[in-house]
C-alpha positions as a printed NumPy array, in Angstrom:
array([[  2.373,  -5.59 , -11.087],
       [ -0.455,  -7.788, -10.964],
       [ -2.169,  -9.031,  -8.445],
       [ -5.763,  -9.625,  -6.369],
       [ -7.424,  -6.516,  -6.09 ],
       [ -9.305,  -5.397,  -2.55 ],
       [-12.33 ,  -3.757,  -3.061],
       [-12.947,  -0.011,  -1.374],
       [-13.541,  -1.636,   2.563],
       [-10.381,  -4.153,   1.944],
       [-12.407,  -7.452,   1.888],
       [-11.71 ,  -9.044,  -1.58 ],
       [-13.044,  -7.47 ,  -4.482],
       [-14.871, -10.456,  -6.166],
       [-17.662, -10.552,  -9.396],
       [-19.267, -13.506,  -9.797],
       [-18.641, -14.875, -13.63 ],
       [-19.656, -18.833, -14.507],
       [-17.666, -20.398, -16.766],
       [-17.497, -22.477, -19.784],
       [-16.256, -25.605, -17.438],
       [-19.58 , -24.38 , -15.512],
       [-17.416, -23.589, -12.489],
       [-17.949, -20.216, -10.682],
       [-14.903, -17.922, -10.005],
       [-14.733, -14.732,  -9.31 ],
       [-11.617, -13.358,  -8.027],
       [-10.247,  -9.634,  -9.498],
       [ -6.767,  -9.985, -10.626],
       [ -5.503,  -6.449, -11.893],
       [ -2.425,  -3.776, -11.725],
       [ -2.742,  -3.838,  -7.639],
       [  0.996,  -1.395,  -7.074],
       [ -1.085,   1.417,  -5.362],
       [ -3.103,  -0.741,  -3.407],
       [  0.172,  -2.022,  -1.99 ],
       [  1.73 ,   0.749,  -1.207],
       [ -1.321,   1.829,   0.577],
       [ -1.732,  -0.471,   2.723],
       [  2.471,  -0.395,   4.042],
       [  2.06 ,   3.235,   4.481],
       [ -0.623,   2.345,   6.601],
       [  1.401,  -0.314,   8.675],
       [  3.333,   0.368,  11.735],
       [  6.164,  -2.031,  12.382],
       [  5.349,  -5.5  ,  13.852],
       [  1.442,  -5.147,  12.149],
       [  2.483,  -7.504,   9.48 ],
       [  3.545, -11.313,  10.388],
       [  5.503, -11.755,   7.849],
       [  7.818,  -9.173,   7.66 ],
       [  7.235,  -7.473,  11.508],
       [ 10.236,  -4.693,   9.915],
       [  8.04 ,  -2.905,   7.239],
       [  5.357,  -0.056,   8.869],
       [  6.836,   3.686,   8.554],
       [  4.739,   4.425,  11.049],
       [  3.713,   7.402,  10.017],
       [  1.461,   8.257,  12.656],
       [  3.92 ,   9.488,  14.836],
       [  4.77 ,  12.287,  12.278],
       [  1.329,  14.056,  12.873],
       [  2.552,  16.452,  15.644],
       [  6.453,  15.747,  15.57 ],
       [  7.919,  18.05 ,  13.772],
       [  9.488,  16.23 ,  10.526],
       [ 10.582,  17.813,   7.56 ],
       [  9.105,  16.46 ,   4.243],
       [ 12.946,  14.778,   3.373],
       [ 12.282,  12.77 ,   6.637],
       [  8.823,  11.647,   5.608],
       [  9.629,  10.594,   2.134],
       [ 12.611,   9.025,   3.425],
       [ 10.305,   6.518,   5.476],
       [  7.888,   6.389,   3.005],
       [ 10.795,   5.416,   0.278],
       [ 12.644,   2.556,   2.465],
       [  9.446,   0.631,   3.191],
       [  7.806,   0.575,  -0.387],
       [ 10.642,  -0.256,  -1.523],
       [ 11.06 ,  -3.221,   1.252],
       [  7.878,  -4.449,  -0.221],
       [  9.561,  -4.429,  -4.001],
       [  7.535,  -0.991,  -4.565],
       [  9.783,   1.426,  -6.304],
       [  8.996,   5.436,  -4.934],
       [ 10.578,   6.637,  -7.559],
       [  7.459,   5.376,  -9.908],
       [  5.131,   5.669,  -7.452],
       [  5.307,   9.473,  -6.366],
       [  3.61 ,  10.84 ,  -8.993],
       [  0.198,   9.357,  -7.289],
       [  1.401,   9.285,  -3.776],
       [  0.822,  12.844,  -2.801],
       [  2.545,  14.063,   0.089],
       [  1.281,  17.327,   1.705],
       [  2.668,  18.39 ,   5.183],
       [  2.147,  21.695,   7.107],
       [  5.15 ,  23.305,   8.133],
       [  5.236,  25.967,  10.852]])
């Protein structure tokens, strides 16, 4: 998936080229699937306008006490809201939790 890349603080990530038509542009396209799924597992639900459903909010599972299968089970419905399939994903999405 392609798409305009954010640079490290989320602004966009932009290098200044000038071009043959001696117009200036600048604009990163690349593969932008990880940057999108971090930034809905950093949503909760009704941060985003446009779809106020997506957010796992998965702030609230820092002292509950959820098993990993409820975690990735958040974490799997809203990537894959956003057309983000886990399944390819999980590989570089590590999850880590402490259980007592």
């Amino acid at each position: 998936m392609k798409g305009i890349l954010l640079a490290d603080n989320g602004d966009l990530a932009i290098k200044p080229v000038l071009g043959k038509d001696g117009m200036r542009s600048g604009i990163i396209i690349g593969g932008s699937e990880m940057q999108n799924a971090y930034i809905v597992l950093g949503l909760n639900q009704g941060e985003l306008k446009e779809d106020p459903l997506i957010g796992p909010n998965l702030l609230r599972f820092i002292r509950a006490k959820a098993t990993k299968t409820a975690v990735i089970r958040q974490v799997r419905i809203h990537l894959e809201r956003d057309g983000l399939d886990y399944d390819e994903l999980k590989e570089r999405i590590n999850i880590n939790l402490k259980t007592d």
